[in-house]
Chimera marker file (.cmm) of the C-alpha trace (Angstrom):
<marker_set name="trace">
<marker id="1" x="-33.103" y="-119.364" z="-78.436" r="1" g="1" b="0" radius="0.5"/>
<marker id="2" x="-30.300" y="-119.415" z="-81.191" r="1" g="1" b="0" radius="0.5"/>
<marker id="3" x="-29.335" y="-116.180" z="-83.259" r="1" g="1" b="0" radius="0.5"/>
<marker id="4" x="-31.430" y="-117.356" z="-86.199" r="1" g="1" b="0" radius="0.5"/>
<marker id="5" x="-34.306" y="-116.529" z="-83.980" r="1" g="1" b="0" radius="0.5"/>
<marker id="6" x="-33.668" y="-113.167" z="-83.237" r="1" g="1" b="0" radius="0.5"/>
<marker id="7" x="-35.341" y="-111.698" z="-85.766" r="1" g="1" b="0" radius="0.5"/>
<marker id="8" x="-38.413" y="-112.946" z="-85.444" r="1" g="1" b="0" radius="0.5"/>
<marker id="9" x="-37.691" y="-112.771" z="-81.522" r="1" g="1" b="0" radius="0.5"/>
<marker id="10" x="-37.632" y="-109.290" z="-81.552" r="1" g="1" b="0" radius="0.5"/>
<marker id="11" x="-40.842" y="-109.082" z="-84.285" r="1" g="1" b="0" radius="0.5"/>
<marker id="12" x="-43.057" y="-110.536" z="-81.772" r="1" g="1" b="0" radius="0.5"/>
<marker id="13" x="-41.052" y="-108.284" z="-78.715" r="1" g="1" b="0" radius="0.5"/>
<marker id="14" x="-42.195" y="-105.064" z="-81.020" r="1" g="1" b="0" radius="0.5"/>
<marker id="15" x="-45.594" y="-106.748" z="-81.545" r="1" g="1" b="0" radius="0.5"/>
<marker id="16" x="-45.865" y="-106.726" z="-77.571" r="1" g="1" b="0" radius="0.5"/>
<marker id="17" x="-44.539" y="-102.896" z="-77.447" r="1" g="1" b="0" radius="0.5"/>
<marker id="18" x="-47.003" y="-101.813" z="-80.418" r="1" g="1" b="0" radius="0.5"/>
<marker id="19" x="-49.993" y="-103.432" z="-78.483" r="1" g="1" b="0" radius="0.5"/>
<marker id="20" x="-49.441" y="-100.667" z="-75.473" r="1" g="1" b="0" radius="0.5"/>
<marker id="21" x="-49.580" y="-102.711" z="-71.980" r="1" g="1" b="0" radius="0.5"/>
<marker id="22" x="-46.761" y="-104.805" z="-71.969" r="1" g="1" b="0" radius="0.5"/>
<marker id="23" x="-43.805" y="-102.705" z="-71.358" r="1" g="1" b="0" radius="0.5"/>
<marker id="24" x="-42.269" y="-99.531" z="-71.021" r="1" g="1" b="0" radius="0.5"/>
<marker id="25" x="-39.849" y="-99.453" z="-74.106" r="1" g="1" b="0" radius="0.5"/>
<marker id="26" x="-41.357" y="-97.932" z="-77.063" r="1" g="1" b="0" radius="0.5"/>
<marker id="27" x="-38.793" y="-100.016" z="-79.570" r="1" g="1" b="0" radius="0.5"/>
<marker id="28" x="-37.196" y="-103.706" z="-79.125" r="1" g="1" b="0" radius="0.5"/>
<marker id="29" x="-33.718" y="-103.130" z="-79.816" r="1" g="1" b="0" radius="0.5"/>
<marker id="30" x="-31.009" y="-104.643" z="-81.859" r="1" g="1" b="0" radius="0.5"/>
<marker id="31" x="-30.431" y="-108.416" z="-81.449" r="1" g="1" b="0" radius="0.5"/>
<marker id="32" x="-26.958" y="-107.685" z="-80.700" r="1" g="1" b="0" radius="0.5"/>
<marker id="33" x="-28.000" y="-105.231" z="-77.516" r="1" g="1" b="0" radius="0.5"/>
<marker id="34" x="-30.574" y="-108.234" z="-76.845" r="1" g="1" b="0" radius="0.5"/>
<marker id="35" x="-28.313" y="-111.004" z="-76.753" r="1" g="1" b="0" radius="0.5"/>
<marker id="36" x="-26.351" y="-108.710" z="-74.792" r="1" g="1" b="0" radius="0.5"/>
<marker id="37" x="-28.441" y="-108.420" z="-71.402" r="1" g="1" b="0" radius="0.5"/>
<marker id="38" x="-29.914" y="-111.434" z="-71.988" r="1" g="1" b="0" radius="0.5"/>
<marker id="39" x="-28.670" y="-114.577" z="-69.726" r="1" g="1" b="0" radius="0.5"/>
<marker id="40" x="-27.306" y="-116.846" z="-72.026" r="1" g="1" b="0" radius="0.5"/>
<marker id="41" x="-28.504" y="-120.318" z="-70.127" r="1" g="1" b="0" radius="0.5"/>
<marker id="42" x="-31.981" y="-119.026" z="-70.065" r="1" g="1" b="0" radius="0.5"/>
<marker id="43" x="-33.880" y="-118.045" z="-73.055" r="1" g="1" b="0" radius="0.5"/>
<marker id="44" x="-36.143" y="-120.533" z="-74.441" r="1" g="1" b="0" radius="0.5"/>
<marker id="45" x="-38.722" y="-120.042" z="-77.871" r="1" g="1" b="0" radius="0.5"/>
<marker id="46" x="-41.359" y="-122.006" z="-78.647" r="1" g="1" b="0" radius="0.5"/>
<marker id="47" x="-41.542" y="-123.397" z="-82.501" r="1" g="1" b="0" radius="0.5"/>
<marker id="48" x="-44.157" y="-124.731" z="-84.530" r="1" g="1" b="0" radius="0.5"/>
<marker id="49" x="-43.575" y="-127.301" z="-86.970" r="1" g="1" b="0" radius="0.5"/>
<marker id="50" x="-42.422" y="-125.428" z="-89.810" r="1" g="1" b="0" radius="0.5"/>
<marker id="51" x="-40.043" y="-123.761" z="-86.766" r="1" g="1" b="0" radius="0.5"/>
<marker id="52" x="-41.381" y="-120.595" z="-86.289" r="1" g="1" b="0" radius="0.5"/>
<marker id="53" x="-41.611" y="-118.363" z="-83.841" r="1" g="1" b="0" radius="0.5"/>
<marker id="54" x="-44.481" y="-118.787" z="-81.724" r="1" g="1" b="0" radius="0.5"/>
<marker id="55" x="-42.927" y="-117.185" z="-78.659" r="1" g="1" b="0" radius="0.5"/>
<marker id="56" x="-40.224" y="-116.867" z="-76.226" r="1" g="1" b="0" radius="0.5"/>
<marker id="57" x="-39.015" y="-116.049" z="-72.664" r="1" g="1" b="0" radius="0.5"/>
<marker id="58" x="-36.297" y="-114.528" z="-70.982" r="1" g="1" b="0" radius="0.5"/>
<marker id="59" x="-34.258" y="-113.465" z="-67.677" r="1" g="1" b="0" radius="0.5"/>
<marker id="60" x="-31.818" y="-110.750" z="-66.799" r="1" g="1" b="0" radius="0.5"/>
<marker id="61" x="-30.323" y="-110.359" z="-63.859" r="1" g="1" b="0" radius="0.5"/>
<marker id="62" x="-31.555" y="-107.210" z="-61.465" r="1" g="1" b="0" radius="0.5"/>
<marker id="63" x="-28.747" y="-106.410" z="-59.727" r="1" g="1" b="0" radius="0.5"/>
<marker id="64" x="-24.757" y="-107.096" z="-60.186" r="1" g="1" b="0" radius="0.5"/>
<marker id="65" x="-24.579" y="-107.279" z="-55.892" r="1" g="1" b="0" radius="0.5"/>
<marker id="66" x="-23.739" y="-110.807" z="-54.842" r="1" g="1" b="0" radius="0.5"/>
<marker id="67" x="-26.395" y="-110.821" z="-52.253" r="1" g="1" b="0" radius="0.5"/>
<marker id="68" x="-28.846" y="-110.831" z="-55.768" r="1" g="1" b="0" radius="0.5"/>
<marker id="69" x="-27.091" y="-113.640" z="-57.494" r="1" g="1" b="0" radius="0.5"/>
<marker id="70" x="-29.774" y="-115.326" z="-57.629" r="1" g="1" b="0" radius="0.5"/>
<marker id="71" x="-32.539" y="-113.189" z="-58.786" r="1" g="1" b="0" radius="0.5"/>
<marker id="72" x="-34.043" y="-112.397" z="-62.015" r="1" g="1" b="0" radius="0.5"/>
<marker id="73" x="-36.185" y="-110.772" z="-64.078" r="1" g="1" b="0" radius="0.5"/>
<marker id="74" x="-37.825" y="-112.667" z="-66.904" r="1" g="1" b="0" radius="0.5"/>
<marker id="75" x="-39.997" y="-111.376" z="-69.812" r="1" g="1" b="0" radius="0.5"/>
<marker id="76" x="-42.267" y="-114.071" z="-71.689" r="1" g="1" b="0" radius="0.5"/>
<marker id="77" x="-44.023" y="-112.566" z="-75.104" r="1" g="1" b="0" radius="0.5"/>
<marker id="78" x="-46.429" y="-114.878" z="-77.274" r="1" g="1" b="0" radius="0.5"/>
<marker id="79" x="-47.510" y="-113.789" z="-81.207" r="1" g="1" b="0" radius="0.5"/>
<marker id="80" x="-50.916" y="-112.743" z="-81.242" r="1" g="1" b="0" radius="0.5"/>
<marker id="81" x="-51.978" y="-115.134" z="-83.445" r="1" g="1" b="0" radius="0.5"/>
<marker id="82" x="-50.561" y="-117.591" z="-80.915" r="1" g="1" b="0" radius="0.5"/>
<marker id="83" x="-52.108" y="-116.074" z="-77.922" r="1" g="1" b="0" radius="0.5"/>
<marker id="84" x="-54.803" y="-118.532" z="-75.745" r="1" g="1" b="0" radius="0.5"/>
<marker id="85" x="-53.317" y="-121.565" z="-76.975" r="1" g="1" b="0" radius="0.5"/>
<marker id="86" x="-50.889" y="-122.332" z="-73.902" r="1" g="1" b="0" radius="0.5"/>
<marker id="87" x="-47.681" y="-121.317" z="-75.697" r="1" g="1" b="0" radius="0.5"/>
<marker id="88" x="-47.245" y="-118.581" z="-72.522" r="1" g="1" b="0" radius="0.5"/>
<marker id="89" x="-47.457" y="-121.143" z="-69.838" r="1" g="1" b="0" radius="0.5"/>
<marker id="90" x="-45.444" y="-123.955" z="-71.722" r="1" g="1" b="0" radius="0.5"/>
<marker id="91" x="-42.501" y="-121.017" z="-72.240" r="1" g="1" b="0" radius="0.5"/>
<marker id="92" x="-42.928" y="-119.836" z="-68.479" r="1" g="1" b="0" radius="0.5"/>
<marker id="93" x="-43.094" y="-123.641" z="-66.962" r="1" g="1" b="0" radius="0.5"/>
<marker id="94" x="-39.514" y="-124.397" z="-69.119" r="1" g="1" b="0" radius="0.5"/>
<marker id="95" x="-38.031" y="-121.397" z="-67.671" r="1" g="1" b="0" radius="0.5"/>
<marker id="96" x="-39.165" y="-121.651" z="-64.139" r="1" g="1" b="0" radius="0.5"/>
<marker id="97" x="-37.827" y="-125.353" z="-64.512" r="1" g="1" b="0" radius="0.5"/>
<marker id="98" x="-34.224" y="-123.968" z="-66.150" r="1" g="1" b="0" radius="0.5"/>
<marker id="99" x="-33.905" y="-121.300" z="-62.907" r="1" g="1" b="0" radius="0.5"/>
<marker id="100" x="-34.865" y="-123.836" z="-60.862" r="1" g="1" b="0" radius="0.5"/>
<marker id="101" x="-31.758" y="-126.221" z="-61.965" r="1" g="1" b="0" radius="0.5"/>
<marker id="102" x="-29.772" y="-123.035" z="-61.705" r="1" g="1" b="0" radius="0.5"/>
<marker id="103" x="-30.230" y="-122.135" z="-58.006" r="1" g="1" b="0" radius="0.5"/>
<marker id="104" x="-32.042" y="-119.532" z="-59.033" r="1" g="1" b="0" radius="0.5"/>
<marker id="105" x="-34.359" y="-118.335" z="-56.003" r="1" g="1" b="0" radius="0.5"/>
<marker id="106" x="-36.355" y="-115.617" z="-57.539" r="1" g="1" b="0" radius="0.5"/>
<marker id="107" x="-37.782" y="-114.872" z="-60.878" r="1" g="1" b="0" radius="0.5"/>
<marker id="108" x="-39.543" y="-111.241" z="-60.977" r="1" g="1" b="0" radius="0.5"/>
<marker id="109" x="-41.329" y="-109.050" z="-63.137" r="1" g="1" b="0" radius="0.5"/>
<marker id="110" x="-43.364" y="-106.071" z="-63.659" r="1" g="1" b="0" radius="0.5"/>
<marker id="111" x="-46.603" y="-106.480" z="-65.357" r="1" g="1" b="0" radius="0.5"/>
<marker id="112" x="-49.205" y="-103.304" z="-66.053" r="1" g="1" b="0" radius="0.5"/>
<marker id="113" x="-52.739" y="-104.290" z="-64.225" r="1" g="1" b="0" radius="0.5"/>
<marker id="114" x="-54.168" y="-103.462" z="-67.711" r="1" g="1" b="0" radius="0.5"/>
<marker id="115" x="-52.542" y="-106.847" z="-68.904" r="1" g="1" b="0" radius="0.5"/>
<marker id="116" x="-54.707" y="-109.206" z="-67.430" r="1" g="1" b="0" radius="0.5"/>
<marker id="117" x="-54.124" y="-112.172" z="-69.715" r="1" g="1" b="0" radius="0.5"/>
<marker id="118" x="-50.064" y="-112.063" z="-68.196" r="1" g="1" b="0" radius="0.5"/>
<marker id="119" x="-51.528" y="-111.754" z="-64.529" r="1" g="1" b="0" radius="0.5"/>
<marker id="120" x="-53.439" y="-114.584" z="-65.481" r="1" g="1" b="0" radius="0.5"/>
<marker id="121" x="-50.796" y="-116.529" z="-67.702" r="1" g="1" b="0" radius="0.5"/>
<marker id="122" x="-48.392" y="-115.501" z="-63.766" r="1" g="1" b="0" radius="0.5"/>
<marker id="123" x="-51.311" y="-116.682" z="-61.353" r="1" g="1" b="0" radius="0.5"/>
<marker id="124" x="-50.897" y="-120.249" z="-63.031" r="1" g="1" b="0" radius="0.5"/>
<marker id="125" x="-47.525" y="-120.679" z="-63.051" r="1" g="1" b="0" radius="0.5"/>
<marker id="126" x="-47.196" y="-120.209" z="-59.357" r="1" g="1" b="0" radius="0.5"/>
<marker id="127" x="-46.393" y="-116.493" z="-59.092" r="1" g="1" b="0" radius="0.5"/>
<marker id="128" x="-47.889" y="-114.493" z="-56.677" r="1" g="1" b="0" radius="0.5"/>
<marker id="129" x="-48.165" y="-110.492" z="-56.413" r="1" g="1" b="0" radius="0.5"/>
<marker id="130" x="-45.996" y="-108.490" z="-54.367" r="1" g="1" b="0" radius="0.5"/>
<marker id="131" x="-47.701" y="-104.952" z="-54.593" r="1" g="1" b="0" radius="0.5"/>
<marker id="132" x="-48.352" y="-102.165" z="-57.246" r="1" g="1" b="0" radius="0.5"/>
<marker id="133" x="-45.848" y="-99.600" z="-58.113" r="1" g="1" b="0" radius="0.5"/>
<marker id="134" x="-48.340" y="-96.611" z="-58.372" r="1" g="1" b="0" radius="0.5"/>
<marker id="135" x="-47.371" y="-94.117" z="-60.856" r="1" g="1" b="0" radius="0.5"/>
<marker id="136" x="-43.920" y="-95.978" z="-61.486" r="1" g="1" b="0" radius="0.5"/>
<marker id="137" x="-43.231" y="-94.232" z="-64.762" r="1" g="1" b="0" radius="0.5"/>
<marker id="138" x="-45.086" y="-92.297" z="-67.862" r="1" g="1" b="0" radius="0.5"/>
<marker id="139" x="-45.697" y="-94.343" z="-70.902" r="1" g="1" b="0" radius="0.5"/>
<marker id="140" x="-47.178" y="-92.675" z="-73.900" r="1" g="1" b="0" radius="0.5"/>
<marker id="141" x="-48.095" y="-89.348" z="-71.622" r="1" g="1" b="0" radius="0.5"/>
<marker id="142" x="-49.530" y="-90.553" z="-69.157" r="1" g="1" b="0" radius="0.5"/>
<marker id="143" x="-48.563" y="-92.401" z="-65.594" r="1" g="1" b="0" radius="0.5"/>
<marker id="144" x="-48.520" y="-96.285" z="-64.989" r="1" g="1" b="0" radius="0.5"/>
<marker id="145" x="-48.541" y="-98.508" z="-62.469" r="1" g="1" b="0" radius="0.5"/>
<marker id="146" x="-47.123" y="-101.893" z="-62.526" r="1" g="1" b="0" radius="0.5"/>
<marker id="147" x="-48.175" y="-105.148" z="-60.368" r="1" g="1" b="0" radius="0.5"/>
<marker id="148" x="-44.638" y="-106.535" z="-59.021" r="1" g="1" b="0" radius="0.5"/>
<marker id="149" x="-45.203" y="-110.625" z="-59.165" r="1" g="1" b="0" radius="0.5"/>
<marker id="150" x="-42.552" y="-112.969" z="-57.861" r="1" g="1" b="0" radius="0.5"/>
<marker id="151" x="-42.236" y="-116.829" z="-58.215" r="1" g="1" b="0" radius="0.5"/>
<marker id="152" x="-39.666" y="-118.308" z="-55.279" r="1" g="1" b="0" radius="0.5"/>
<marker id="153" x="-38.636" y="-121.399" z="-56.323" r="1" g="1" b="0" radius="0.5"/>
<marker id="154" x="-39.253" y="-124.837" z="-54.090" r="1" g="1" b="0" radius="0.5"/>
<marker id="155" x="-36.221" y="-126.458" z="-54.910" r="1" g="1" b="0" radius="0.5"/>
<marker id="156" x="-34.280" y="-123.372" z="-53.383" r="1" g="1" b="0" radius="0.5"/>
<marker id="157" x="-33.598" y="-123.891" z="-49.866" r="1" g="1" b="0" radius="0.5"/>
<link id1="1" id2="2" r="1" g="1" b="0" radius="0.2"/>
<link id1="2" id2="3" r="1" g="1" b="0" radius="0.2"/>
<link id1="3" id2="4" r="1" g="1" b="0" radius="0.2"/>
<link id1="4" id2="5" r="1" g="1" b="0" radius="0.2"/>
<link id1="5" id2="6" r="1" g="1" b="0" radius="0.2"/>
<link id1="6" id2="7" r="1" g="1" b="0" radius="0.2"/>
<link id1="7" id2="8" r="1" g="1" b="0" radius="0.2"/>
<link id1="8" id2="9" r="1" g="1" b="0" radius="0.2"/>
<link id1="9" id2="10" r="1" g="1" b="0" radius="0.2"/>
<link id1="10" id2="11" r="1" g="1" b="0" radius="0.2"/>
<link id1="11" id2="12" r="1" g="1" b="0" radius="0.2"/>
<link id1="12" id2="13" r="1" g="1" b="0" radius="0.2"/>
<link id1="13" id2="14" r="1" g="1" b="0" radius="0.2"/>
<link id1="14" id2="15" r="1" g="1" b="0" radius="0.2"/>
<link id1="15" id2="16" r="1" g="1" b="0" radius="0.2"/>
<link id1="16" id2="17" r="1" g="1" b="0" radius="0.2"/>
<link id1="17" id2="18" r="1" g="1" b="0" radius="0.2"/>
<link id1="18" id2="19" r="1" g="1" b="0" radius="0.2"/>
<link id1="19" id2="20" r="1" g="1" b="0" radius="0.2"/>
<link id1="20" id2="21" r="1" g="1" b="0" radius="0.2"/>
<link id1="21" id2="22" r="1" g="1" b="0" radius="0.2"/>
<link id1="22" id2="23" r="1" g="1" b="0" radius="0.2"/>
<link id1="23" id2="24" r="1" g="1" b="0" radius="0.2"/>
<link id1="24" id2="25" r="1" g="1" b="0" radius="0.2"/>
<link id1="25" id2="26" r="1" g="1" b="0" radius="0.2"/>
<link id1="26" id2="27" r="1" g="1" b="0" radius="0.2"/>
<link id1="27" id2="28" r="1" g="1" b="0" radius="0.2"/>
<link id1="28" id2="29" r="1" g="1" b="0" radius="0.2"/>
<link id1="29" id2="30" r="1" g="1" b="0" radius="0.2"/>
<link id1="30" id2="31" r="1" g="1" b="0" radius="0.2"/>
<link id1="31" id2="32" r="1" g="1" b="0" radius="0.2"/>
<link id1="32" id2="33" r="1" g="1" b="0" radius="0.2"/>
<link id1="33" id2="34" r="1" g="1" b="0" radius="0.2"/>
<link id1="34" id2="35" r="1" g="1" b="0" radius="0.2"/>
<link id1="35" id2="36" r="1" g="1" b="0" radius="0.2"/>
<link id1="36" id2="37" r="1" g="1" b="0" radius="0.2"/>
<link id1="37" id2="38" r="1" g="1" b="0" radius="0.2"/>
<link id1="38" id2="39" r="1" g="1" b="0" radius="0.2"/>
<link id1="39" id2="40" r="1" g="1" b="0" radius="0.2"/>
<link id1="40" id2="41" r="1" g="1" b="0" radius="0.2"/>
<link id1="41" id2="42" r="1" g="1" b="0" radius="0.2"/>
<link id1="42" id2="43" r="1" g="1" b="0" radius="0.2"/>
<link id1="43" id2="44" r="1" g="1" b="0" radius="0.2"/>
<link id1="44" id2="45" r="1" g="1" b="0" radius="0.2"/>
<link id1="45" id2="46" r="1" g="1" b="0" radius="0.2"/>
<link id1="46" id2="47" r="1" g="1" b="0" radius="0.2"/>
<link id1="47" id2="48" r="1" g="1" b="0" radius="0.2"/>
<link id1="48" id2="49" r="1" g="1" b="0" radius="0.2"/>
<link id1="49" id2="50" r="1" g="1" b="0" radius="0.2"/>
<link id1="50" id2="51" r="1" g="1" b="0" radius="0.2"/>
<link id1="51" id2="52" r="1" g="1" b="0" radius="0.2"/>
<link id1="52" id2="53" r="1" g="1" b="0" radius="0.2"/>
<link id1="53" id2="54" r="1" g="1" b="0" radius="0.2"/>
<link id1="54" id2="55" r="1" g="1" b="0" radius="0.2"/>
<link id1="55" id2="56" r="1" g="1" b="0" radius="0.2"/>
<link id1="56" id2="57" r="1" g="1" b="0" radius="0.2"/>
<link id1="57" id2="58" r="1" g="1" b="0" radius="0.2"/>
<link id1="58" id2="59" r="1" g="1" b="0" radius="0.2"/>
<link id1="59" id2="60" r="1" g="1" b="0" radius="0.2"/>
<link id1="60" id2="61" r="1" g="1" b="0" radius="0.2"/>
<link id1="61" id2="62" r="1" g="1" b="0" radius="0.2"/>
<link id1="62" id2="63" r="1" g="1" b="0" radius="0.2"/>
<link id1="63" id2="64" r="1" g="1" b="0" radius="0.2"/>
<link id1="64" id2="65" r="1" g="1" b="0" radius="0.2"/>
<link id1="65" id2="66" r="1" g="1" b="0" radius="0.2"/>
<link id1="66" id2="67" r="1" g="1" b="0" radius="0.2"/>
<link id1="67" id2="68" r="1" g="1" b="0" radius="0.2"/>
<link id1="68" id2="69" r="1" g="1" b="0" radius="0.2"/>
<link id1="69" id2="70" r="1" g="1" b="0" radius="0.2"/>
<link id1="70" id2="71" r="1" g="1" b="0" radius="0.2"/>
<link id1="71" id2="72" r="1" g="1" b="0" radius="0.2"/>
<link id1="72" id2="73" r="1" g="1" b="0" radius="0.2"/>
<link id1="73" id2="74" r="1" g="1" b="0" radius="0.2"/>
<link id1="74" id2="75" r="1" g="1" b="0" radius="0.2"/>
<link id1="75" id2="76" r="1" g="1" b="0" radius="0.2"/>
<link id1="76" id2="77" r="1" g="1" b="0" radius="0.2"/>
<link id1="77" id2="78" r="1" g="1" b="0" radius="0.2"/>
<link id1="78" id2="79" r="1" g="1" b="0" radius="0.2"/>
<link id1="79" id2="80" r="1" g="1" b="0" radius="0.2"/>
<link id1="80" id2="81" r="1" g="1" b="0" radius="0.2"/>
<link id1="81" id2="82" r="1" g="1" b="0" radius="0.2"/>
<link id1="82" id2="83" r="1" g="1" b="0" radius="0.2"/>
<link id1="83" id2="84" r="1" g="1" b="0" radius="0.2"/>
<link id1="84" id2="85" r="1" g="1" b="0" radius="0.2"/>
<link id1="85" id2="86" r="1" g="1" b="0" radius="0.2"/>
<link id1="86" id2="87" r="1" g="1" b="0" radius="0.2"/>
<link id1="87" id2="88" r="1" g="1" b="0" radius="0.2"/>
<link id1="88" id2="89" r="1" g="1" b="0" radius="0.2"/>
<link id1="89" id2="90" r="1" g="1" b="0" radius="0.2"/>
<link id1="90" id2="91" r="1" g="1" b="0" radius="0.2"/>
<link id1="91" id2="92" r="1" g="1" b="0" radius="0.2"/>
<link id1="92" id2="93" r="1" g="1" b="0" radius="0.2"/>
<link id1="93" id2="94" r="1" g="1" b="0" radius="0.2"/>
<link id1="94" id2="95" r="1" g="1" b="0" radius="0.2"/>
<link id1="95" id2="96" r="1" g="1" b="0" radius="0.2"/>
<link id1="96" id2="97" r="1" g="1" b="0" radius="0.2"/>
<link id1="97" id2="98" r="1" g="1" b="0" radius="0.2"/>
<link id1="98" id2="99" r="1" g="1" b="0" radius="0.2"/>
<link id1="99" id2="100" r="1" g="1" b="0" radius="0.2"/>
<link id1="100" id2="101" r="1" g="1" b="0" radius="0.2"/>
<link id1="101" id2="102" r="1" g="1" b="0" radius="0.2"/>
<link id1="102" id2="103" r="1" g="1" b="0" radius="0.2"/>
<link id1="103" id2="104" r="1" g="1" b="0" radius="0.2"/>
<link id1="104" id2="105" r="1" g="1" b="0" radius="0.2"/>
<link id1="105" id2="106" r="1" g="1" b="0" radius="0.2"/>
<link id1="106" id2="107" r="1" g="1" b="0" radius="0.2"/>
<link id1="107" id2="108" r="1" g="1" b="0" radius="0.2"/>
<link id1="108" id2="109" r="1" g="1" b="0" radius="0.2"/>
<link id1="109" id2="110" r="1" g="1" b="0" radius="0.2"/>
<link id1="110" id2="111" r="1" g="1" b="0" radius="0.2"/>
<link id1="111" id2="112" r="1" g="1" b="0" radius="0.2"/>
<link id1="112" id2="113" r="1" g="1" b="0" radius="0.2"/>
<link id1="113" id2="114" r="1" g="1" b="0" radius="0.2"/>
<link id1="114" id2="115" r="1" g="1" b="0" radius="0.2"/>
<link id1="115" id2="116" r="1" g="1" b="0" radius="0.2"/>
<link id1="116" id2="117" r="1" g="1" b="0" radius="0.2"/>
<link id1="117" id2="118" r="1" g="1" b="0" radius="0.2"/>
<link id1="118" id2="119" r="1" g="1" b="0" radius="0.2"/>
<link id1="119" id2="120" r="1" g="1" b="0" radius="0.2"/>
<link id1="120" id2="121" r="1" g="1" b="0" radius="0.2"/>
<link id1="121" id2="122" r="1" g="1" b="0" radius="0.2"/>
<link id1="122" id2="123" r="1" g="1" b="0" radius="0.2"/>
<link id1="123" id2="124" r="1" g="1" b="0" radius="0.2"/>
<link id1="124" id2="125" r="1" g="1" b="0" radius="0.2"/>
<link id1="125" id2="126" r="1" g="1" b="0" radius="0.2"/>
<link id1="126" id2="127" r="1" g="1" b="0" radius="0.2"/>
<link id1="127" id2="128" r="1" g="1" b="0" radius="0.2"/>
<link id1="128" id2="129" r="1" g="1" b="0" radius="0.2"/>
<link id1="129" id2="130" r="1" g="1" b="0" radius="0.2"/>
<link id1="130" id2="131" r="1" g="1" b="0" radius="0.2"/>
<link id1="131" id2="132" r="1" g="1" b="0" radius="0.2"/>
<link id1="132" id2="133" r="1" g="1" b="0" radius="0.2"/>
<link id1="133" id2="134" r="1" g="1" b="0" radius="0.2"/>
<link id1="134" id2="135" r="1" g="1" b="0" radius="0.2"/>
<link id1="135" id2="136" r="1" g="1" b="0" radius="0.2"/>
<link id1="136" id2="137" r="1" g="1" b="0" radius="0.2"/>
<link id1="137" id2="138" r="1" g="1" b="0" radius="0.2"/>
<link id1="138" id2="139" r="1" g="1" b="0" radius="0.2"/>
<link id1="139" id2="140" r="1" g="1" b="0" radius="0.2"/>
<link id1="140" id2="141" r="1" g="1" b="0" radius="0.2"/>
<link id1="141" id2="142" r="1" g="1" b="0" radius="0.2"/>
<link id1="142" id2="143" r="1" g="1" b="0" radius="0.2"/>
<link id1="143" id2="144" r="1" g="1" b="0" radius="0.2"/>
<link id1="144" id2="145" r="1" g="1" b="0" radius="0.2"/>
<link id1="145" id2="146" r="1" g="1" b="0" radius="0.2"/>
<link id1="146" id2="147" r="1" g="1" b="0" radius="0.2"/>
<link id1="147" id2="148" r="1" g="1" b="0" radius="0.2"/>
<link id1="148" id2="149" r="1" g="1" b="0" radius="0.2"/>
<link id1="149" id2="150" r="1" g="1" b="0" radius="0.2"/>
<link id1="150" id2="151" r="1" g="1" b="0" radius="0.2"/>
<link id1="151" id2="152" r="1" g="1" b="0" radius="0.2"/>
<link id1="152" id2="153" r="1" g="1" b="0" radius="0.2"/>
<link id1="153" id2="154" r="1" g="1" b="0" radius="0.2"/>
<link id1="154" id2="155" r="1" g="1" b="0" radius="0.2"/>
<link id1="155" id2="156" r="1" g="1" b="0" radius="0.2"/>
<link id1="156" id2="157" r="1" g="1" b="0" radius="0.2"/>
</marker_set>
């Protein structure tokens, strides 16, 4: 992911927002905040031949604390018009393979149980569920929940 993607990065981010279940932010932000929280070494998009945007993935880090060094939080969005055509899992299998080179031990995320197609798109990549937050936050007036998934990585000891 190089700056000349960030506007169409953050296009298909608000696309995700506008669509209701896929997170909790009612606006993507700036590309400057973006690039900002974003770790560097691991954001990947996927291009079609004319190089466009057809997606992209991401990781934070959840906690400054040394003991969480190595786990993250990652975010993968996909256009709509993109959507069912394995763009998801391609994005989510480079990224596992990038935190896996990394020593990263855990990749995380919160997913609403309305979003089945991500539990799904999770489920294949070799995440598994943790719990459900109940009532974690309100989004649009009313209370969500959100499945916790987790991938540990294999090449972690």
């Amino acid at each position: 992911m190089l700056p000349e993607h960030g506007g169409q990065v953050l296009a298909i981010y608000q696309l995700g927002i506008d669509a209701g279940d896929a997170t909790f932010e009612t606006a993507a932000p700036t590309w400057e905040a973006f690039d900002a929280s974003r770790l560097t070494e691991h954001r990947l998009v996927a291009l079609d031949s004319a190089d466009h945007v057809l997606g992209w993935a991401a990781v934070v880090p959840v906690s400054s604390r040394c003991a969480y060094a190595g786990v993250v939080e990652h975010s993968v969005y996909v256009h709509p018009d993109a959507q069912g055509r394995g763009v998801g899992l391609a994005l989510l299998t480079a990224l596992l393979d990038s935190t896996d080179a990394a020593g990263i031990w855990t990749v995380q995320s919160g997913i609403f149980p309305e979003n089945t197609a991500s539990l799904a798109l999770h489920a294949r990549a070799g995440f598994r569920v943790v719990g459900t937050r109940e009532r974690l936050g309100r989004h649009h007036s009313r209370w969500r929940d959100v499945v916790l998934v987790e991938r540990r990585s294999p090449a972690v000891a």
